[in-house]
N, C-alpha and C positions, 0 to 999 in steps of 0.2 A: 503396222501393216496388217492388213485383213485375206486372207486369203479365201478367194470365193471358187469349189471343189465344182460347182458344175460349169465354169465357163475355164476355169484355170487362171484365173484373172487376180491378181493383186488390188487392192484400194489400201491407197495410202492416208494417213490422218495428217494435219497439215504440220510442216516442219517448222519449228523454232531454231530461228538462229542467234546470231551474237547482238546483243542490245545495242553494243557501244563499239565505236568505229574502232577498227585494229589498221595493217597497214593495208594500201591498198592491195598489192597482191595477195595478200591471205581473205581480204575479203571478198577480192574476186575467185578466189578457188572456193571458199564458201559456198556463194552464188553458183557456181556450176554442181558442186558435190548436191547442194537443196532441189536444182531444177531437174537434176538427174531421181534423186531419189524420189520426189512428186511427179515422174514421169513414169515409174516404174511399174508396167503391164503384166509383166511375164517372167516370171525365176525360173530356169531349167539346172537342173545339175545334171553334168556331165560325166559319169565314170568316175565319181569321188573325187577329182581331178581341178574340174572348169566351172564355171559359176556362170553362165549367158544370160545377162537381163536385158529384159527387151523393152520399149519403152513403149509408151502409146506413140509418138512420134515417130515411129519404125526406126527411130538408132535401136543398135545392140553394142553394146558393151563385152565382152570375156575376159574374164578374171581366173587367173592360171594359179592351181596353189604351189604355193615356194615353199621347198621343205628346205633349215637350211640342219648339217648333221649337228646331231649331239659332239658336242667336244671330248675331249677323252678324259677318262677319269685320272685323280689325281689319286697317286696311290703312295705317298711319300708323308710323312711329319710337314705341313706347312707352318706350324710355331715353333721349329727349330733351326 
């Protein structure tokens, strides 16, 4: 992806996908992840937070980030 500073505009280079057929529903999620990211007009971020791409197609998409917690440390001999 190209980002162009004076319109705020994205251009995407064209996407490669999988050569050889897999099942059909993984190929059709494929197809949408490829049509969504050749569509993508506009990245905003949001407060560190939200990710809103906007597509030429006027969809938007928002992407929320998932923190999930660090586990707790192990503070014991684990090879005895």
């Amino acid at each position: 992806m190209e980002h162009n500073p004076t319109n705020n505009e994205w251009k995407v280079s064209p996407v490669i996908s999988t050569m050889i057929g897999g099942p059909p529903e993984a190929m059709n999620k494929e197809s949408i992840i490829n049509k969504l990211i050749s569509d993508i007009q506009r990245l905003v971020v949001q407060g560190e937070q939200q990710l809103v791409i906007q597509t030429n197609n006027g969809q938007q998409i928002q992407l929320e980030r998932f923190a999930v917690a660090a586990p707790s440390p192990v503070t014991q001999n684990i090879f005895s």
